[in-house]
C-alpha positions, 0 to 999 in steps of 0.5 A: 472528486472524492465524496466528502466523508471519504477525504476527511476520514483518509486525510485525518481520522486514526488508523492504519492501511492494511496492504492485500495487494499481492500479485501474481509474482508475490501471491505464491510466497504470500501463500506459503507464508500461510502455509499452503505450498505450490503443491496445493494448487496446480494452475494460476486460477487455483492460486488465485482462488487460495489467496482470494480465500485468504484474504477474504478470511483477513477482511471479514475477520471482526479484527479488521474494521475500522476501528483501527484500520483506515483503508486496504490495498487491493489486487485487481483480482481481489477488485474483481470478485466478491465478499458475501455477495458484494464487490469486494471494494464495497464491501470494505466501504459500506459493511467495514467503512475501510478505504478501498484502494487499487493496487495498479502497477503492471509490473517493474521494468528492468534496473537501470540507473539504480532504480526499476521504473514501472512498466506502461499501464495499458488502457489505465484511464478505463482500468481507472473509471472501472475501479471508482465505478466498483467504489474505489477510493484511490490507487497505489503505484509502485517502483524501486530505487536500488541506488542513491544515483540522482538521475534514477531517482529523478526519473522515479519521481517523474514517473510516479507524479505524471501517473499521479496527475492521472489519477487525480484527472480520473477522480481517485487519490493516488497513492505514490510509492516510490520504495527504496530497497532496505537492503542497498548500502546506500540507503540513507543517501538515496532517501535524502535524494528522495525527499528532495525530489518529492518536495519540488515535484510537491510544489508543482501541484498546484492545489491537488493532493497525493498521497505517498508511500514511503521506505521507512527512513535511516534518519527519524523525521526525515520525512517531517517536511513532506507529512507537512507538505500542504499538497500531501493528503497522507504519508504512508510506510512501507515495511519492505522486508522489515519484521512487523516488531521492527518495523513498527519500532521504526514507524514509531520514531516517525511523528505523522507517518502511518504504517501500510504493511503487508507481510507485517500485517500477516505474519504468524496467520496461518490456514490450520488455525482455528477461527479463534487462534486466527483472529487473535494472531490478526487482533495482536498484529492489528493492535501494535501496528494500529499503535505504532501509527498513533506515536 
């Protein structure tokens, strides 16, 4: 299924996972963040070509490596082009020995029950053989919980395990995000309906192993049963809005959860900086979620 090196790197070496993986509806703010506003580009190509740009900045920056950082999540654009010459997945394994994982939600559906279901992956089992022919290592598949409603949550899991097992099937490590939203009120009773779910669905996987990515939770260790859970190759956080100072504060009250942050993980780059003032926002941010991981 997976080459050797990879799974004993992903399943146990230090790091964190850098989240590149904004898409069409996120890529705009991503890019104002940045500093570069709707003004500087005039179709959706353009955009993309800003922010591929961008990324391609974070990578081949020599902050990223993998020193500390384990693996990066990709858009299926970033997938698609290169890096100096080399697919973009490639380049991360072979130049940065970083995991490569594919970003390949399509999108959410509308709320009912409490919670955003992913829309239908069309043609995902070619998507899947196209991506681990590029040098994909895994996947990364996101849905929203916006209530503690049992029955949402229910289907949640569901959803994300039977798009799990199909991942699996195709030979790539999924990564399952099912986020909590931090902003409901009921937050913490939605997270223990969560965890519950994810240990049954956990015991029925025979011996196969996902990974899961996860809403940082109210309650320090919640989540312990499930880093110890044996089909569990890795637990994951999510920084879901948080700053990257309080998420990282929070990631360190949670023993074997590793932080994979994306607006954390940028916060403070900008286009105007100079090569030197950028790699040394990139440096500091690295550093603190790379120690944040390690508590």
């Amino acid at each position: 299924m997976f080459t050797s090196p990879q799974l004993t790197r992903f399943e146990t070496e230090a790091g964190f996972i850098a989240a590149l993986d904004q898409s069409g509806g996120s890529t705009p703010g991503a890019l104002a963040r940045y500093g570069i506003d709707e003004s500087a580009y005039a179709s959706e190509d353009e955009m993309f070509d800003l922010v591929h740009a961008m990324r391609t900045r974070v990578i081949t920056d020599p902050a990223f490596s993998s020193d500390r950082i384990l693996g990066t999540i990709l858009f299926q654009g970033t997938v698609d082009r290169e890096i100096e010459g080399k697919g973009v997945a490639d380049y991360v394994w072979s130049v940065k020995g970083v995991l490569p994982f594919l970003k390949i939600d399509k999108g959410l559906e509308e709320e009912r029950r409490g919670v955003r279901m992913m829309k239908d992956i069309p043609s995902l089992e070619a998507t899947l053989a196209a991506a681990k022919a590029k040098g994909v290592f895994g996947t990364k598949e996101r849905s929203v919980i916006r209530a503690a409603d049992a029955e949402g949550i229910g289907e949640i899991a569901v959803q994300q395990f039977a798009l799990g097992r199909r991942v699996l099937e195709a030979g790539l490590m999924p990564i399952l995000e099912p986020e909590i939203d931090i902003r409901i009120p009921d937050k913490e009773e939605a997270e223990y309906l969560l965890e519950a779910e994810l240990r049954a669905h956990l015991d029925d996987l025979g011996d196969a192993k996902v990974a899961l990515k996860l809403t940082l939770p109210t309650r320090p260790g919640l989540y312990d049963d499930v880093v110890a859970h044996p089909n569990v190759a890795r637990v994951v956080a999510l920084s879901g809005g948080y700053t990257r100072d309080e998420a990282n504060a929070l990631l360190a009250r949670n023993h074997g959860m590793i932080a994979s942050f994306s607006r954390a993980l940028l916060e403070g780059l900008r286009v105007e900086q100079t090569d030197d003032e950028f790699h040394s926002m990139l440096d500091v941010s690295i550093e603190s979620i790379f120690q944040a991981s390690k508590t």
